[in-house]
C-alpha positions in Angstrom: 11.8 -19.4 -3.8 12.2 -15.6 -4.3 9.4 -13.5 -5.1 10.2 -13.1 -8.6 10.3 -16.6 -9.0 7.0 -17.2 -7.1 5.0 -14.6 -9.6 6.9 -16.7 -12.6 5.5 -19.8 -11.1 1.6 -18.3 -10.7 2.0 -17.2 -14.2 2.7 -21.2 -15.5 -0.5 -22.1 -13.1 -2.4 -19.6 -15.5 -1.6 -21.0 -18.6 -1.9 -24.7 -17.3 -5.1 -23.8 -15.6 -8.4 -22.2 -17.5 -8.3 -19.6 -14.9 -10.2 -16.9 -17.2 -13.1 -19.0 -17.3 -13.6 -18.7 -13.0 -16.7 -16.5 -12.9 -18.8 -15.6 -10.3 -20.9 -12.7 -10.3 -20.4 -11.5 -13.6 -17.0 -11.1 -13.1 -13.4 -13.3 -13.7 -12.6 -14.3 -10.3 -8.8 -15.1 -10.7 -7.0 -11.7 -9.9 -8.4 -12.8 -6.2 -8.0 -16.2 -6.0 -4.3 -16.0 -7.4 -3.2 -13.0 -4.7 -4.7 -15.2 -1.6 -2.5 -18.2 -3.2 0.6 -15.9 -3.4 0.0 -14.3 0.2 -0.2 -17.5 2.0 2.7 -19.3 0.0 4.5 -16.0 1.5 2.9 -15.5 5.0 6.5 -16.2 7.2 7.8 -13.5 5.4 5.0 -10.9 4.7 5.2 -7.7 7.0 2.4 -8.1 9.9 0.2 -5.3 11.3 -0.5 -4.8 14.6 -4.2 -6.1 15.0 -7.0 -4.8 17.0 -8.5 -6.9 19.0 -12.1 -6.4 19.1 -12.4 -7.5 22.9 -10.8 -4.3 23.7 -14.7 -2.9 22.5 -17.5 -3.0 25.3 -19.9 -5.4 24.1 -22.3 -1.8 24.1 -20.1 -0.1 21.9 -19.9 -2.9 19.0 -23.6 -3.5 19.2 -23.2 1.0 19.1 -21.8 0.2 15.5 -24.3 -2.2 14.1 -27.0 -0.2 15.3 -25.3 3.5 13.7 -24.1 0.8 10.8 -27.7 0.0 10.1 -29.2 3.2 10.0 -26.4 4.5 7.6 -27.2 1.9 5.5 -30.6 2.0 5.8 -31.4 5.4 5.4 -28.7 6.4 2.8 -28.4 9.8 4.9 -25.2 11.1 2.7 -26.6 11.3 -0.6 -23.6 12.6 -3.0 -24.0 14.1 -6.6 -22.2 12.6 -9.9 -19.3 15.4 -9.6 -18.1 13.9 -6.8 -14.5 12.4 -6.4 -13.9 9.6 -3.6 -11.2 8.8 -1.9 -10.6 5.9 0.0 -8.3 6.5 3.1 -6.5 3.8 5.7 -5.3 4.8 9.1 -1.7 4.1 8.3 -1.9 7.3 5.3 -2.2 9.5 8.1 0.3 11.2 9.5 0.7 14.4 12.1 2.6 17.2 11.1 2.8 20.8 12.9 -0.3 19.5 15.3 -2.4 18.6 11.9 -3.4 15.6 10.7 -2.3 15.3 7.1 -3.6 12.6 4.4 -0.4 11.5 2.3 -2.6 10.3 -0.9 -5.9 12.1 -0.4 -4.6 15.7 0.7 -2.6 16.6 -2.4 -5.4 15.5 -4.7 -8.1 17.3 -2.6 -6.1 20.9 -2.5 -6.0 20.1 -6.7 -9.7 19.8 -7.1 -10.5 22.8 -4.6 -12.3 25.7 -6.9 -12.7 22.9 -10.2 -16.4 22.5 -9.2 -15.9 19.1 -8.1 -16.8 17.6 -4.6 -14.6 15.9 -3.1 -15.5 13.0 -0.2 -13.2 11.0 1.5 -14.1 7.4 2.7 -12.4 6.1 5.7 -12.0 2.9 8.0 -11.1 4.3 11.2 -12.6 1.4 13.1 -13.7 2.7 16.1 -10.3 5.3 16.1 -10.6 8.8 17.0 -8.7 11.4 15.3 -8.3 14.1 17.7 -5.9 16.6 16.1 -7.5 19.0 13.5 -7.0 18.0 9.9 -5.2 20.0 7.9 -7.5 19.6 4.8 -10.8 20.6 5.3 -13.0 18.3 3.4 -16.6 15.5 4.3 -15.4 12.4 5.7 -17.5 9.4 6.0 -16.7 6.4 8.1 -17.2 3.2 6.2 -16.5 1.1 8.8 -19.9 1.0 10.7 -21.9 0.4 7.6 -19.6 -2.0 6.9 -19.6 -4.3 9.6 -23.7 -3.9 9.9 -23.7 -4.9 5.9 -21.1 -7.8 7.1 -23.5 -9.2 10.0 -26.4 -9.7 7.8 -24.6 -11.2 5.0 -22.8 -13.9 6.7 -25.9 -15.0 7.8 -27.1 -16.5 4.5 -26.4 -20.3 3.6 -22.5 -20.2 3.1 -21.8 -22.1 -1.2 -19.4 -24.2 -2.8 -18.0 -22.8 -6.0 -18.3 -24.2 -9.0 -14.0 -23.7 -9.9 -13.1 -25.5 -6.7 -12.3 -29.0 -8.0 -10.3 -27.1 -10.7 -8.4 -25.1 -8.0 -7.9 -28.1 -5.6 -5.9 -29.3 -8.5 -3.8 -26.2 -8.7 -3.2 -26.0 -5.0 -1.8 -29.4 -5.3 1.3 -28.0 -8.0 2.6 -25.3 -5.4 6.1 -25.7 -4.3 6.3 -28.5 -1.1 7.7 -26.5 2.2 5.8 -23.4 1.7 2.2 -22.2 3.9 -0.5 -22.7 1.0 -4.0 -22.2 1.5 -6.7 -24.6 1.4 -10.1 -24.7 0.1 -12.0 -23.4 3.0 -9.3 -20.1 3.3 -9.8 -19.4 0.0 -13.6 -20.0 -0.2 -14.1 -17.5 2.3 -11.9 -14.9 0.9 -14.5 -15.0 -2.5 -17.5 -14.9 -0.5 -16.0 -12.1 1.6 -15.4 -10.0 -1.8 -19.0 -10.7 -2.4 -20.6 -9.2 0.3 -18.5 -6.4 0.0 -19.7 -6.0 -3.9 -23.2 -6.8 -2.3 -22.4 -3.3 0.2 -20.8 -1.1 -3.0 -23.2 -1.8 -5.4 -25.4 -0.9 -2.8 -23.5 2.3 -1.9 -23.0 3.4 -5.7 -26.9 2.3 -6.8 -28.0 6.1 -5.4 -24.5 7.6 -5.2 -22.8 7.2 -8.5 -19.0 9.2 -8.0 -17.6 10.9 -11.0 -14.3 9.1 -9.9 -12.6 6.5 -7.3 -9.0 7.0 -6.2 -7.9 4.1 -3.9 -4.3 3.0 -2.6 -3.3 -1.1 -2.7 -6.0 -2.5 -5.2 -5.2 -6.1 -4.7 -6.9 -6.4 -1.0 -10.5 -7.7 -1.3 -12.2 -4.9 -0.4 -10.6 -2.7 -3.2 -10.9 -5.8 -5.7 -14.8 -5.4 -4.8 -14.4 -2.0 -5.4 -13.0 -2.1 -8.7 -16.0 -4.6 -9.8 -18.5 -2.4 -8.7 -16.6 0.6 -10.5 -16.1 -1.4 -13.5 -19.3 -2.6 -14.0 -21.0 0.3 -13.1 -18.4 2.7 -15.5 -16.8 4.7 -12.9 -13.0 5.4 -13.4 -10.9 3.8 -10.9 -7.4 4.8 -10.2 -4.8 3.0 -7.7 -2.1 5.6 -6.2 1.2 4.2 -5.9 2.3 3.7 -2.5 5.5 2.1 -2.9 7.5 -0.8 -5.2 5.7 -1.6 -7.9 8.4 -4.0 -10.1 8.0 -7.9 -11.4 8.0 -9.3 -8.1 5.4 -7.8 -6.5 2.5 -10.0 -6.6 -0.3 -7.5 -7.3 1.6 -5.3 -10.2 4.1 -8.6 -11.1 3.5 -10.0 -14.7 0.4 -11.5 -15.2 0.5 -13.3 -18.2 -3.5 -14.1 -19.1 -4.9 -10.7 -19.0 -8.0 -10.2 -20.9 -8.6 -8.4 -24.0 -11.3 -6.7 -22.1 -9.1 -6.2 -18.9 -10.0 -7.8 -15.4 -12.9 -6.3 -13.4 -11.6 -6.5 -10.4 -8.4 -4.4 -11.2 -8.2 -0.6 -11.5 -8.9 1.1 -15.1 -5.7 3.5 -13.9 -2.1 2.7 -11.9 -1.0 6.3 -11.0 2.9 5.6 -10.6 5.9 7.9 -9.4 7.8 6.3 -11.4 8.8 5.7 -15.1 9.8 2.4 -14.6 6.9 1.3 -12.8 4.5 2.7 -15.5 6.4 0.6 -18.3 6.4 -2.4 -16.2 2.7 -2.6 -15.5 2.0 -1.7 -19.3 4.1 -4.5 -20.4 1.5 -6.5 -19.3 -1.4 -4.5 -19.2 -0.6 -4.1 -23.3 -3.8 -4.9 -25.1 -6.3 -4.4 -22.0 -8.0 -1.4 -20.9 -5.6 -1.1 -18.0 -3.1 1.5 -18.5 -0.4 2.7 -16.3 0.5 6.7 -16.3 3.8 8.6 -15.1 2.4 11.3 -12.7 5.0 11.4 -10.2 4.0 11.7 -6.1 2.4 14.6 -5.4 2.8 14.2 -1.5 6.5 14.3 -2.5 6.1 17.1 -4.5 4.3 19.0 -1.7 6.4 18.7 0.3 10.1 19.2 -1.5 8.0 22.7 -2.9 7.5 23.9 0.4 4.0 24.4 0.8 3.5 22.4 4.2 5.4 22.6 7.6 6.7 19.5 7.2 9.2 21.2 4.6 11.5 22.9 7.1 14.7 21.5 7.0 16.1 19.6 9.7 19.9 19.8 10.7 21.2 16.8 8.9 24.7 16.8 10.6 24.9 15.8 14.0 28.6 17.5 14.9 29.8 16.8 11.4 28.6 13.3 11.2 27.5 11.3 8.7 23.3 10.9 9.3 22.2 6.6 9.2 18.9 6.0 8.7 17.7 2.3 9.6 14.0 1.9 8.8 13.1 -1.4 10.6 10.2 -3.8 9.2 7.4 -5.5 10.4 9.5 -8.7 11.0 10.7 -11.1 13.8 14.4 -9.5 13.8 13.7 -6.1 14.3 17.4 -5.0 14.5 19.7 -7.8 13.0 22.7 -8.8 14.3 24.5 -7.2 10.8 22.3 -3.6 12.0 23.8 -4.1 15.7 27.3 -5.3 14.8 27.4 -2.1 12.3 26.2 0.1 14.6 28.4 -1.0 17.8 31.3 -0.1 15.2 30.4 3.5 14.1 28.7 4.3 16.9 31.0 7.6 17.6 31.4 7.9 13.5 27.9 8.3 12.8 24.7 9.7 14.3 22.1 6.8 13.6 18.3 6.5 13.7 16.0 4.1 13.8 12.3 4.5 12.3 10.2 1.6 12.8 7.5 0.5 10.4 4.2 3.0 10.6 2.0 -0.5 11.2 4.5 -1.2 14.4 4.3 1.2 16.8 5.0 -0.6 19.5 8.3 -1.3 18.0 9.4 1.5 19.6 9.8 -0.2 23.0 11.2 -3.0 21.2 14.4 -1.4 19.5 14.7 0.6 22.6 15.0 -2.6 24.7 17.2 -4.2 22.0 19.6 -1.4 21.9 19.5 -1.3 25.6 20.5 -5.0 26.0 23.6 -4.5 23.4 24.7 -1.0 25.4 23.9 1.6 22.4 21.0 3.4 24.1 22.5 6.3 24.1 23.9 6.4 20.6 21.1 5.4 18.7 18.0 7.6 18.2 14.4 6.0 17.9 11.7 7.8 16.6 8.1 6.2 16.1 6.7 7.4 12.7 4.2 9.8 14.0 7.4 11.4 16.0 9.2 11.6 12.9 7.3 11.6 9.3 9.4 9.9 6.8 9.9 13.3 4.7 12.2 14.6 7.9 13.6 11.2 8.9 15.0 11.1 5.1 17.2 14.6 5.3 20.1 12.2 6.2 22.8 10.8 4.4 22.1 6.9 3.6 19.7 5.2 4.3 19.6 1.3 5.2 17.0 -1.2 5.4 16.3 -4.5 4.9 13.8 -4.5 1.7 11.7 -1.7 2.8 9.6 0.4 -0.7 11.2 3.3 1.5 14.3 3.0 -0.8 12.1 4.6 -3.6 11.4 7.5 -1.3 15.1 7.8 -0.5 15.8 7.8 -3.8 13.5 10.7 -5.1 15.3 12.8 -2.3 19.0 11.8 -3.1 19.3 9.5 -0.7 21.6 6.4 -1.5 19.8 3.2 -0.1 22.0 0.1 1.7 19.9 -3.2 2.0 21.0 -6.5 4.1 18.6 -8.6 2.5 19.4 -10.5 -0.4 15.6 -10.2 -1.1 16.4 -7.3 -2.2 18.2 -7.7 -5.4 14.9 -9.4 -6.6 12.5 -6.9 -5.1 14.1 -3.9 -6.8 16.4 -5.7 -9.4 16.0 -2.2 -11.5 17.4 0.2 -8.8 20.8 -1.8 -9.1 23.5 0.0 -10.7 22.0 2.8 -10.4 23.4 4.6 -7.8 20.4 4.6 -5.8 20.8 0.8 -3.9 23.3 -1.1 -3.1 22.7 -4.5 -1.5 25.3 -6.3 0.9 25.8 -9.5 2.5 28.1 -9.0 5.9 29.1 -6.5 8.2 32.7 -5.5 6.8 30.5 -5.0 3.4 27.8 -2.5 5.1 30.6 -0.7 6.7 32.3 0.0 3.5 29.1 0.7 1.4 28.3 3.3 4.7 31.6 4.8 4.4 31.1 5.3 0.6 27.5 6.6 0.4 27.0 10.4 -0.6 23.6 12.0 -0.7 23.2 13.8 -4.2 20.5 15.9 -5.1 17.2 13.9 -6.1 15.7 14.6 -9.3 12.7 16.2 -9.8 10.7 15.4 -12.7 8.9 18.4 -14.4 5.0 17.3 -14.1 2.3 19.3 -15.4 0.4 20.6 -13.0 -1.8 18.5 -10.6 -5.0 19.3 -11.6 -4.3 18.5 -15.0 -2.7 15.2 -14.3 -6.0 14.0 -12.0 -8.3 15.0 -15.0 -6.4 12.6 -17.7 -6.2 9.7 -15.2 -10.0 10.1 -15.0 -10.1 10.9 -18.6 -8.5 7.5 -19.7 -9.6 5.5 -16.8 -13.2 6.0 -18.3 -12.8 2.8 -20.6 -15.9 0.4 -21.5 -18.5 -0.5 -18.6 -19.4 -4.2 -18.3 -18.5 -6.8 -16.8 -14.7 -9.1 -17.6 
């Protein structure tokens, strides 16, 4: 089953199953429910982050983060007035350029709003992470995470329901495709009642603190999806930043083919997209809802390619007149497939090759290294962890190839022709074929010739209006009516 072919199918359990009438908490409850189906029918194959194991904590320093958790919470210490703009920020949109820490979605949108009389705050999750390198945007930052996990520790606590949908879902659960992971009652049960202690934490959060805006990136996990609730029903705009493919087989911004009249609470009002295409797929759907999808480009990008950072000095993309391979690995089993090794064994004095693995990986690194090692290319092949290289200077090469990494969008804005060896990818980006900016391939002898072919051309740059102007209509039409759907 493809992923296309898995968003189809959740699409026939909505119209089999009266999924609109799931509420809980004054809101419909299916946007959830339907991403934790389509996450667990897909866990072999979704990409894994490292995760942090809380033993690493002394037992004095968690019990250090209820206790500064509690009195954040309890003595709502960082009041903030109804100008205010939050952003919500993850540890992987940070990245260090020039001995600063930049944010890739905040920054750009911060610099924008500087001198328009608006405050902006940006919310973070660094879970017990220090940042030790200046930033290069001076703004308030307030870590969520304490709070968070105090919040958390109290609300688990309370008698633990049943839901009133769950015979209707068991039903549902039964109809997905034999062979796949699928989740069961329990997985799912605890997914709702963990979106509603974190409405429980933002309602509480907003109750004092109303924002003038929310900008977020990935809507669909359930923190956001609380997020979007408490923005909804409290009429606070509510805008997702793009942050990579966005087409009809992604499971968050694939079709969904029972929206509302009066949208979904638990999705954004706004999709900020980079792309055209993205925009029209998302309002295909969206058509008729107060959901609406808007063309405003990647301002990151833009930054950059305009020269106003460090990061926009050119590197030398020639490496004695060869041809520059980028490989950017995912968060997978085979780090470097045998079609990646085979391919690089035979151009090894042809082309100058680099490896990037995924920013969620780092310890990838050491991996690829030892891979590399074992098939004697460690000294042709250059790896570089993200934070060594940021993806703007590993892409001023001349291809790029990947398995079905969203980095092929970012190639493409910069010129860069894209070479996948996944056949997931003709269904992940089915509208970048035949375009000149992906070609997908099945063996080595194919990848070789694609390689050989591939030219960078110059990326095209959309003319935008400026920033500040496109922030202000996203909160403008993101207003839509408060309430709950």
């Amino acid at each position: 089953m493809t992923r296309s072919e898995l968003v189809a199918f959740l699409n026939k359990l909505e119209d089999e199953h009266p999924v609109n009438d799931w509420w809980l908490d004054g809101a419909r409850i299916w946007p959830l429910i339907r991403q934790k189906i389509g996450e667990e029918v897909l866990r072999e194959e979704l990409p894994k982050a490292e995760a942090v194991d809380a033993a690493l904590f002394p037992l004095s320093e968690r019990l250090g983060w209820l206790l500064h958790g509690m009195l954040d919470l309890v003595l709502q210490k960082r009041p903030w007035s109804g100008d205010t703009l939050l952003y919500f920020s993850e540890n992987d949109h940070l990245i260090e350029l020039s001995g600063a820490i930049h944010d890739k979605f905040a920054d750009p949108w911060i610099r924008a709003m500087s001198g328009s009389g608006k405050r902006s705050l940006v919310i973070e999750h660094l879970r017990g992470k220090h940042v030790a390198l200046p930033r290069a945007v001076q703004v308030e930052r307030i870590d969520i995470s304490r709070p968070q996990a105090f919040h958390a520790s109290l609300f688990w606590r309370l008698p633990k329901p049943t839901y009133d949908f769950e015979l209707e879902l068991g039903e549902m659960l039964d109809k997905l495709p034999p062979g796949r992971s699928r989740p069961s009652i329990q997985v799912i049960r605890a997914q709702v009642r963990t979106w509603q202690q974190l409405v429980r934490f933002y309602s509480r959060l907003f109750r004092r603190r109303k924002p003038r805006a929310v900008f977020l990136v990935c809507w669909y996990s359930v923190e956001y999806m609380a997020l979007c609730h408490v923005c909804s029903t409290m009429g606070i705009p509510c805008i997702d930043l793009q942050h990579g493919i966005q087409g009809h087989a992604h499971l968050a911004y694939g079709t969904w083919s029972k929206v509302p009249s009066v949208g979904y609470s638990l999705m954004p009002s706004v999709f900020w997209c980079w792309d055209a295409s993205s925009a029209t797929h998302i309002n295909n759907w969206a058509q008729g809802s107060p959901h609406v999808a808007l063309h405003l480009g990647s301002p990151w990008m833009e930054w950059l390619r305009e020269g106003a950072g460090p990061a926009a000095r050119p590197h030398n993309r020639k490496d004695q007149g060869r041809k520059r391979v980028l490989y950017t690995a995912e968060p997978l089993p085979d780090l470097l497939p045998t079609v990646i090794i085979e391919a690089m064994k035979a151009t090894k004095d042809v082309y100058q090759w680099l490896v990037r693995p995924h920013p969620t990986r780092p310890s990838d690194k050491d991996n690829a290294l030892a891979t590399l090692a074992e098939h004697g290319l460690l000294g042709h092949v250059n790896v570089s962890a993200p934070a060594e290289m940021p993806l703007f200077h590993a892409l001023d090469c001349d291809v790029h190839v990947t398995q079905y990494s969203s980095v092929i969008l970012d190639a493409a804005m910069h010129g860069v022709p894209s070479i996948s060896i996944d056949p997931h990818a003709r269904d992940i980006f089915k509208p970048h074929l035949g375009t000149g900016t992906l070609k997908v391939v099945d063996t080595v002898q194919d990848l070789l010739h694609e390689l050989e072919a591939a030219e960078r051309r110059d990326g095209h740059a959309h003319q935008f209006p400026p920033l500040l102007e496109r922030i202000q209509s996203a909160i403008s039409q993101g207003k839509g009516p408060s309430g709950t759907r």
